[in-house]
C-alpha positions as CSV (number, residue, x, y, z in Angstrom):
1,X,90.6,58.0,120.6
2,X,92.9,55.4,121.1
3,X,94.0,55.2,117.7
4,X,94.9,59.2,117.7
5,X,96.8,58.4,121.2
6,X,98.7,56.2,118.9
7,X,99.4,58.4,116.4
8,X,100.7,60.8,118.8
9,X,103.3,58.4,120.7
10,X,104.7,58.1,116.9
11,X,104.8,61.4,116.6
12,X,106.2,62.4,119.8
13,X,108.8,59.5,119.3
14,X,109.7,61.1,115.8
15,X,109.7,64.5,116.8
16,X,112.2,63.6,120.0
17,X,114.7,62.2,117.6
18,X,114.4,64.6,115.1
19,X,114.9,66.9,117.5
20,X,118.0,65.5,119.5
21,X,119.4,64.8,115.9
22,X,119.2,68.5,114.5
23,X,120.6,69.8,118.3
24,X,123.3,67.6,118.4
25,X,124.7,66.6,115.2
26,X,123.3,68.3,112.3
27,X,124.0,72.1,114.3
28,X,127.5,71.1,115.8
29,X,128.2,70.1,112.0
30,X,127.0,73.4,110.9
31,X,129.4,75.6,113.5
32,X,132.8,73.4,113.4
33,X,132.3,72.1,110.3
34,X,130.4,75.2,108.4
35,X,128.3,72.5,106.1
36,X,125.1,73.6,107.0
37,X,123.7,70.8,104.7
38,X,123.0,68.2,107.6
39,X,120.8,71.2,109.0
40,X,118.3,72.0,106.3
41,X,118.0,68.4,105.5
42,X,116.6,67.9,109.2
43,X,115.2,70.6,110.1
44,X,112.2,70.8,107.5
45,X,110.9,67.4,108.9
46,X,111.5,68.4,112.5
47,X,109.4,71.2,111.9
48,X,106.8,69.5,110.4
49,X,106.7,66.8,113.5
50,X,106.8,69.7,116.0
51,X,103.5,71.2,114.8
52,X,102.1,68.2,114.5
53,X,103.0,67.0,117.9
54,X,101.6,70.5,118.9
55,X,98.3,70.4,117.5
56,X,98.0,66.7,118.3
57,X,98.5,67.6,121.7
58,X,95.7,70.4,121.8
59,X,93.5,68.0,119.9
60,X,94.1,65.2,122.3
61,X,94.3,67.2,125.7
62,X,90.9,68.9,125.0
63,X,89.3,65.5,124.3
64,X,90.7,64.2,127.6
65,X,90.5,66.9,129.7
66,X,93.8,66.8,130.6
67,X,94.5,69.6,133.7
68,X,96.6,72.7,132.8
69,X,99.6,71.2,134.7
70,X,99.7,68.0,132.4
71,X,98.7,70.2,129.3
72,X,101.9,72.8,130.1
73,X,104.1,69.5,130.6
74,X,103.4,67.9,126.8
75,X,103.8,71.3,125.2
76,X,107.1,72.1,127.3
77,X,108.5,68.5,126.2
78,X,108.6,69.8,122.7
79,X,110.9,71.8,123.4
80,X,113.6,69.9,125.7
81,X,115.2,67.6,124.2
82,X,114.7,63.7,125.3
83,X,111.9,65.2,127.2
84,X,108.5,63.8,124.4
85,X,110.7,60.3,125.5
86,X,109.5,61.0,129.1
87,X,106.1,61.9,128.0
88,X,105.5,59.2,125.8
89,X,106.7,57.0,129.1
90,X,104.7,58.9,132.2
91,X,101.6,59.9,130.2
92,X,100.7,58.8,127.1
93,X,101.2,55.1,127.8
94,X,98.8,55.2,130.7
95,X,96.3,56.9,127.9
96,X,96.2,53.8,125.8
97,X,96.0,50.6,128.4
């Protein structure tokens, strides 16, 4: 189980940056600069990290029965951005010591 905890902190660590990447360069490039280039280049592997940090998260909160308040909390963090950072920080860490 550890090793999958791992797996997820790279993935959630992926995922935040793809994520804070595509929100606030590649879209801002796309609206004042109208080259939505930087956008499809980032936002097919952002995609791909969100579902898998979604299913990892499933996978992984079933097998530690985490409660529905720290369940809610991973799943919201994919969608805020710099929030998987906090995640990663507050409870995944404490997963793999």
């Amino acid at each position: 189980m550890k090793s999958l905890i791992s797996v997820f902190r790279i993935i959630a660590l992926l995922e935040g940056i793809s994520y804070i990447l595509l929100l606030f360069i590649a879209v801002p490039i796309k609206y004042l600069a109208h080259d939505p280039q930087y956008v499809k280049l980032l936002g097919m592997p952002h995609g791909l990290l969100f579902v898998g940090y979604i299913v990892l998260a499933i996978l992984i909160g079933k097998e530690l029965n985490w409660k529905t308040k720290t369940f809610a909390l991973v799943i919201l963090a994919s969608i805020i951005p710099f929030a998987t950072f906090y995640v990663d920080q507050k409870i995944l860490k404490q997963q793999t010591l």
